[in-house]
LOPA-981987 format. One record per residue: residue in three letters; x, z, y of N, C-alpha, C in turn. Coordinates in pm, whole numbers, plus 50000, padded with zeros to 5 digits. Example, Ala and Ser with C-alpha at 12.3 -4.5 7.8 and 13.67 -1.06 7.14 Angstrom:
BEGIN
ala513195078049431512305078049550513205078049670
ser512855070849775513675071449894512905078750003
This chain:
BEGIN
unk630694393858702631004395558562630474409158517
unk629744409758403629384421758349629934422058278
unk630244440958212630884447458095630294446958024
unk630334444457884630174444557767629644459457751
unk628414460657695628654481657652628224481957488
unk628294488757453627664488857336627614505557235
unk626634506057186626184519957157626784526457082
unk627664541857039628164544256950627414548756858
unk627984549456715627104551656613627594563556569
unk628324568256596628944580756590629214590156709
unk629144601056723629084611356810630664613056824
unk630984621456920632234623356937632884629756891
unk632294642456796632904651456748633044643956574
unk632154636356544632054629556414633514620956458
unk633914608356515634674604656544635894611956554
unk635994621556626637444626856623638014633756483
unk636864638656424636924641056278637224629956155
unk636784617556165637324608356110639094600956155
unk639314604656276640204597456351641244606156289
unk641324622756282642044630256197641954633756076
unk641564626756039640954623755828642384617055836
unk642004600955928643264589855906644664594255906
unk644584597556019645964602556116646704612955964
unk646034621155893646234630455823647014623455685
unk646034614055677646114602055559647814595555576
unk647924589955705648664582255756650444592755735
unk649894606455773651104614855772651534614355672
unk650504620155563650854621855401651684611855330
unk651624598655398652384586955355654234585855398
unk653744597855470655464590855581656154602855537
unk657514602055536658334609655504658424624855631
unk658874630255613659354642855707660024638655797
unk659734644955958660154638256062659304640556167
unk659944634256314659734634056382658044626456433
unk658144616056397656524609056387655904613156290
unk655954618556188654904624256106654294637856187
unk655284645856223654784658756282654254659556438
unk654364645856478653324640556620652274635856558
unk651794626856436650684623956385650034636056357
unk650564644556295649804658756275649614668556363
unk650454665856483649904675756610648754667456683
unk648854651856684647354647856715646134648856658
unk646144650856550645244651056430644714668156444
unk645614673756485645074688256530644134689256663
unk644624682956764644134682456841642664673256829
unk642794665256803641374655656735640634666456710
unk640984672856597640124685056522639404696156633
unk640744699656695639964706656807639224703156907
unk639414692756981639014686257060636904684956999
unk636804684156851635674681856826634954696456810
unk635564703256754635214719856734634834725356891
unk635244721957001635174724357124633704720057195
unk633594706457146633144700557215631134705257128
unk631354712857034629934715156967629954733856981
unk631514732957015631074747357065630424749857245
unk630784736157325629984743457428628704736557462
unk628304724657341626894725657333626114730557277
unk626844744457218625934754457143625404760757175
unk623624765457148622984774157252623294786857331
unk624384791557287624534806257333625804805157430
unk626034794457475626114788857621625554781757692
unk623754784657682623624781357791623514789257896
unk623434781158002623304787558141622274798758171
unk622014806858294620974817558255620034809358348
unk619074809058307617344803858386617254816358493
């Protein structure tokens, strides 16, 4: 049996940036509380998670030749 693969059309840091657009969206709807302020600590992390991930493919880390 083979896996299914299929190509993303979005990068990862684009993705986690949309994923905390929602999540953000999703909070704004819900009252104060306990699951709103876990939607918004994931949605932080999303954020960072993408800021991270273009900060260490940024040239002035690369390795030394």
């Amino acid at each position: 049996m083979q896996r299914r693969r299929f190509k993303r059309i979005l990068s990862f840091p684009d993705r986690s940036e949309e994923e905390a657009k929602r999540l953000k969206e999703q909070a704004r709807t819900m009252p104060a509380g306990k699951e709103r302020e876990m939607l918004l600590k994931q949605a932080r992390h999303l954020e960072t998670a993408a800021r991270l991930k273009e900060w260490l493919n940024s040239p002035g880390l690369q390795s030394p030749k």
